[in-house]
C-alpha positions in Angstrom: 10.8 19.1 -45.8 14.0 17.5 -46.0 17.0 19.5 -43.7 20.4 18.3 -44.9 23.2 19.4 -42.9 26.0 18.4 -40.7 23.5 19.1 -37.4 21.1 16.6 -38.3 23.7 14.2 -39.6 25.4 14.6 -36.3 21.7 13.3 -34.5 21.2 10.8 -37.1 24.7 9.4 -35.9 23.9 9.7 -32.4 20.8 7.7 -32.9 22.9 4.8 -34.5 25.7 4.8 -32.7 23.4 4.5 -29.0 21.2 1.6 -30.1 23.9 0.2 -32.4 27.0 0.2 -29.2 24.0 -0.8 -26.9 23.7 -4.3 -28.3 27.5 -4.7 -29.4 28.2 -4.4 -25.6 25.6 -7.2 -24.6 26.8 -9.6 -27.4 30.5 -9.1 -26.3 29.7 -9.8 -23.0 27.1 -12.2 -22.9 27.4 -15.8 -24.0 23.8 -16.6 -23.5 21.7 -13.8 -26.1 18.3 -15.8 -25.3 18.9 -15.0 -21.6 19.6 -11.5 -22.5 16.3 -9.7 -20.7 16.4 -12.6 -17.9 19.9 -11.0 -16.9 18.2 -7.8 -16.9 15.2 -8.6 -14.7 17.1 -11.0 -12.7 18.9 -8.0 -10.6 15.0 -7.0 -9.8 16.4 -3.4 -8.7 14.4 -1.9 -11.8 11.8 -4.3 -11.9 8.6 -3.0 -12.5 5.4 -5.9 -11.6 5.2 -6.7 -15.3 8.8 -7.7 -15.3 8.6 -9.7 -12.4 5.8 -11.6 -13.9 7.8 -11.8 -16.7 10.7 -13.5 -14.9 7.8 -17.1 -14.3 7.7 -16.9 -18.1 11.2 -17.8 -19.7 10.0 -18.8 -23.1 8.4 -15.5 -23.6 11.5 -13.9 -21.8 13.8 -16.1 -24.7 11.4 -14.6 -27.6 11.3 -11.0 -26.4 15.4 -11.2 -26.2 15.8 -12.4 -29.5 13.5 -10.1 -31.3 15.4 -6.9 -29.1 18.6 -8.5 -30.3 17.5 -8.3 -33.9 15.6 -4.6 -33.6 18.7 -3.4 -32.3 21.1 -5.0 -34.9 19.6 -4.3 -37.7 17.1 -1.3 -36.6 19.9 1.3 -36.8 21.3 0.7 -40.3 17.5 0.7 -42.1 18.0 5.0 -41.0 20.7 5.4 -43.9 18.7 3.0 -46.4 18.6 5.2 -49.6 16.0 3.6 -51.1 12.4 4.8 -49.7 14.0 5.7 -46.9 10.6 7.0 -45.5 9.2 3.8 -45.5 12.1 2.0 -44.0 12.4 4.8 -41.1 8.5 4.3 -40.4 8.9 0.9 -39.9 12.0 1.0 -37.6 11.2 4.1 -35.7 7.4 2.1 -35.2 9.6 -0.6 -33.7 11.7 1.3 -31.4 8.7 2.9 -30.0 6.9 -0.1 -29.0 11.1 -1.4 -28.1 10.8 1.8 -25.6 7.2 1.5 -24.3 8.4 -2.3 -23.4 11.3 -0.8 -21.5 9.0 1.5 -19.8 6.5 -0.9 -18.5 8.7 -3.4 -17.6 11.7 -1.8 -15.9 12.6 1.4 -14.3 15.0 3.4 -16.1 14.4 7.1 -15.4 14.1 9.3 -18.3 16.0 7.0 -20.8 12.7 6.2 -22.8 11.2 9.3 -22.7 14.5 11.3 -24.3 14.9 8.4 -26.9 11.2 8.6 -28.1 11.8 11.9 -28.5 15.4 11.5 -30.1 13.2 9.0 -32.9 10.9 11.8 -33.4 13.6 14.0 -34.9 13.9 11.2 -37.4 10.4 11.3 -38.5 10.2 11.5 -42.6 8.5 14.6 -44.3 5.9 11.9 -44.8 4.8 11.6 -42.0 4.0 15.4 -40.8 2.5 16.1 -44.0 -0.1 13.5 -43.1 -3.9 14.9 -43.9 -4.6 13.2 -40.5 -2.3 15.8 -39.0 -4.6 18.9 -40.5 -6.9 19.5 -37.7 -3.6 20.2 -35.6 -2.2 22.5 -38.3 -5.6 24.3 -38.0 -5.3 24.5 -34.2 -1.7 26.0 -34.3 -2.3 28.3 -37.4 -5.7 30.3 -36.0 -7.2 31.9 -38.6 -5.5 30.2 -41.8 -8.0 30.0 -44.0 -8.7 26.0 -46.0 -6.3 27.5 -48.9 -3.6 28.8 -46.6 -3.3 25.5 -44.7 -3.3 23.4 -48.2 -0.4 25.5 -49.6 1.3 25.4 -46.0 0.9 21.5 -46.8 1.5 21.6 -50.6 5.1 22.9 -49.1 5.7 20.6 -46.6 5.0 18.0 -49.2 7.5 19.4 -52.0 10.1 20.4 -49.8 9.8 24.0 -50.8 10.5 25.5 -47.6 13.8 27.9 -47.8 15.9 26.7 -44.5 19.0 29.5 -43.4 22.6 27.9 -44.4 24.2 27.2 -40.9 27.5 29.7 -40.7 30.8 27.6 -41.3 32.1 28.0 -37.6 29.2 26.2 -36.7 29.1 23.8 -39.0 32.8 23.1 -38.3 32.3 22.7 -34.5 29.6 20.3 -35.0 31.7 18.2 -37.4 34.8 18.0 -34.8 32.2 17.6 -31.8 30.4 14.1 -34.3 34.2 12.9 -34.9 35.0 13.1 -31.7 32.2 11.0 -30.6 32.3 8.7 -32.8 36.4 7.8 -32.1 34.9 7.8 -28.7 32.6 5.1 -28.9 34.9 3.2 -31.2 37.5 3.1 -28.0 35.1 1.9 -25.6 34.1 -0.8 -28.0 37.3 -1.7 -28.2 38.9 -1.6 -24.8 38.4 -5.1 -22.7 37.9 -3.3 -19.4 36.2 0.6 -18.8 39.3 3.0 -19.1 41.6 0.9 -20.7 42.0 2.7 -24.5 40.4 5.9 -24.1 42.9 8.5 -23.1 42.5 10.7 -19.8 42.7 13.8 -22.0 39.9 13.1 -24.0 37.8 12.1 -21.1 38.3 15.2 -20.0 37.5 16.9 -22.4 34.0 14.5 -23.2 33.3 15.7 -19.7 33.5 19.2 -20.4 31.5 19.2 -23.6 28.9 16.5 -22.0 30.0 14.3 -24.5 31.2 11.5 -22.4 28.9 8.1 -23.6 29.3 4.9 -22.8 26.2 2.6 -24.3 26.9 -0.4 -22.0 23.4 -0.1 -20.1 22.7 -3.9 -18.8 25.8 -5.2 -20.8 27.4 -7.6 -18.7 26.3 -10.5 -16.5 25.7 -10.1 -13.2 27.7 -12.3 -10.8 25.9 -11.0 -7.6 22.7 -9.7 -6.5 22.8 -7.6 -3.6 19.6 -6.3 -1.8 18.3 -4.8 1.7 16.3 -5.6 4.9 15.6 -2.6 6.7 14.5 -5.1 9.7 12.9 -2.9 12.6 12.0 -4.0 16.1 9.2 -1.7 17.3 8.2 -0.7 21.1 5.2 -3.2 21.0 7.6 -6.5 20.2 6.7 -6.9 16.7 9.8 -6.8 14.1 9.3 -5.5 10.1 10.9 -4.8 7.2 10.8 -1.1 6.2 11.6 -1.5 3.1 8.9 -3.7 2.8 5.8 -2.1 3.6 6.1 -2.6 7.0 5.3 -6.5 6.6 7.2 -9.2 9.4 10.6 -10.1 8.7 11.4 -12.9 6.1 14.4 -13.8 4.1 13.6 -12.5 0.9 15.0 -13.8 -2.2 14.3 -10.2 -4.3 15.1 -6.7 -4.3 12.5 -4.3 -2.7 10.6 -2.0 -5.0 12.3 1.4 -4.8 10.0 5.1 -5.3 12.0 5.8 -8.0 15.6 4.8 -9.8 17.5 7.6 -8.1 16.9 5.7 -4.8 17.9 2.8 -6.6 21.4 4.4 -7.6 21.6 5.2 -3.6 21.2 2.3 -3.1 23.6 0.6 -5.1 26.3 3.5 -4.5 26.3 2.5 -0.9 27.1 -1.3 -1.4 30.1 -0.3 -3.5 33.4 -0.9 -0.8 34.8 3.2 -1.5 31.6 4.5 -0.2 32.3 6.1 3.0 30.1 4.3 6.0 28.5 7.4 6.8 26.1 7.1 4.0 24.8 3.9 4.8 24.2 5.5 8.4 22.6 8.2 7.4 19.9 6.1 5.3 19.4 3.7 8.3 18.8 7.3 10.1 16.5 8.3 7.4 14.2 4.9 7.7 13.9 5.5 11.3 13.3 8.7 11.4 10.0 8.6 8.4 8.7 5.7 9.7 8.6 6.8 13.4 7.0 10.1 11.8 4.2 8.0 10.4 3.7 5.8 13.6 2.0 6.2 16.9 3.8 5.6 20.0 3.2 1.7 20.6 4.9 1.3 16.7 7.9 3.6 17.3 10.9 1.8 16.7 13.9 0.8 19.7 16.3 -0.9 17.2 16.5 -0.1 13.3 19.1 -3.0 11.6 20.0 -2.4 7.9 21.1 -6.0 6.5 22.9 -6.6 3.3 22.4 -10.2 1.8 24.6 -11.0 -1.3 24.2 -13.9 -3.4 26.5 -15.3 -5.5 25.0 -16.1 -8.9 26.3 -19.3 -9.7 26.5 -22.3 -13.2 23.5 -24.6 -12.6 23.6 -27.2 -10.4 26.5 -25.9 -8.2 24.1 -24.6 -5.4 23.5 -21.2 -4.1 25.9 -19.0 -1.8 24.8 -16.3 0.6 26.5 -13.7 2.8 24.4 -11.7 5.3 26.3 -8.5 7.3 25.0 -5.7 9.3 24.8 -2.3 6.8 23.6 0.4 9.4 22.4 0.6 12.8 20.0 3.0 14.5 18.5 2.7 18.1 16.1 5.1 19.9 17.8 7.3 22.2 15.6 6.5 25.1 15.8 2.6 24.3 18.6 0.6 26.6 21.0 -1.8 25.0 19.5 -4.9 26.9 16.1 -3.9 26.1 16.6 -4.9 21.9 18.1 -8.2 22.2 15.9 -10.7 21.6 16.6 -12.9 24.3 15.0 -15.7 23.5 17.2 -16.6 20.1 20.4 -17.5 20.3 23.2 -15.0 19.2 23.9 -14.9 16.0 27.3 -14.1 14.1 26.3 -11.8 11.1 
């Protein structure tokens, strides 16, 4: 049945104003749309193997931009069409769920997909749960309705006779001031040119104590650096790996390492920021030594543990490639002298 009321206006809104913001950001701040998912997979922090083989494919990587681009630009306003609106919100909810199981196979991005599929299903038209495919699940969560029951249970559905409780006005009212305030919200951050500029402390503060604060700027702006990490390890028997590599020798790689998860990614990117303090970039050096040496027999225990930063500047075609390597964290076993991790037979090297 159809629920009319400022609460499910206020979700319909939400729903718009995410997608909707998402893709103002991006075309803002990118001048490029085509290389729109390329700028995404090109950090590789979030990659999943799909978007990694993804990134040897730029055509398709062009095509799968431009049709996000034009979900997300036009998507949101077919939810207020009023005419056959069920149709219309079929279709564009069926898009954003294949737009969302894209997302999740190709990148990591914690629970984003999973709460926005579920954010579409609120949408769903009266339509689509009074379905006959959807019977043999009525019958399963109404034991014992009897054939006539469930048809009249559906009959209802399908008229919209269902009586629904008027919301009290205090409640309606709250909700009202708690949609405006979003929505002047996300108008600011559209309109400020850098985070912070036009929205007022106050009302930050305020978004933060109602867990209102939004900003849909997710991937918006170019990257001008990628920044990733050798954990590089000399072990007791001579040989040197990368633990964040699977243990494999030493190289120079060119991509991020494949985190368990995007929380370690966050870490991650937390501690290359310059006001993190340098005792949480130890402290993960310390925890790389201390699970790998847990995992290892004696011969494979590590003497020196070196954490190494390389940054490269992401620079216009044809202008070359810059690089910057520096030391992030050291770790040495206690029992392993000074003189016995140099590697004596390479010459010393200024990070």
């Amino acid at each position: 049945s159809i629920v009319l009321s400022m609460g499910t206006c206020a979700i319909l809104i939400q729903v718009f104003l995410v997608f909707f913001c998402t893709i103002i950001y991006k075309l803002i701040n990118h001048e490029h749309l085509s290389s729109l998912l390329e700028g995404m997979l090109i950090w590789g922090d979030y990659n999943k193997p799909l978007g990694e083989w993804l990134l040897g494919h730029p055509t398709l990587i062009r095509l799968l931009s431009m049709m996000a681009i034009g979900l997300q630009i036009i998507g949101p306003w077919l939810l207020f069409v009023p005419w056959r609106t069920a149709t219309f919100r079929l279709f564009t909810i069926a898009g954003f769920v294949l737009f969302h199981i894209g997302i999740e196979l190709t990148v990591t991005v914690g629970l984003f997909s999973y709460i926005s599929l579920a954010a579409w299903a609120l949408l769903l038209p009266t339509e689509f749960w009074s379905a006959t495919c959807w019977n043999p699940v009525r019958t399963l969560l109404v034991q014992g309705a009897t054939r006539s029951q469930l048809q009249h249970a559906t009959d209802q559905i399908k008229s919209g006779d269902l009586h629904h409780p008027k919301p009290p006005l205090i409640f309606t009212s709250i909700v009202t001031l708690c949609l405006l305030f979003v929505i002047v919200y996300n108008v600011l951050g559209l309109m400020e040119p850098e985070r912070g500029s036009l929205t007022p402390t106050a009302m930050k503060r305020v978004a933060e104590s109602l867990v209102l604060r939004q900003r849909w700027a997710m991937f918006s702006k170019e990257q001008p650096t990628n920044t990733w990490y050798v954990a590089q390890a000399r072990l007791v028997n001579g040989k040197q790996v990368d633990l964040l590599r699977g243990g494999f020798p030493v190289e120079h790689p060119t991509r991020s390492s494949r985190q368990p998860n995007h929380r370690w990614v966050k870490y991650l990117q937390g501690i290359n920021k310059p006001s993190t303090p340098n005792i949480f970039r130890t402290i993960y050096a310390q925890y790389l030594f201390d699970t790998w040496n847990a995992a290892h027999d004696e011969a494979e225990q590590i003497q020196l543990l070196e954490l190494l930063r390389f940054r490269q500047v992401i620079v216009p075609e044809g202008e070359g490639i810059h690089f910057a390597t520096d030391i992030f964290g050291t770790v040495r076993a206690k029992n392993a002298r000074a003189e016995d991790t140099i590697q004596w037979d390479a010459p010393w090297k200024t990070p």
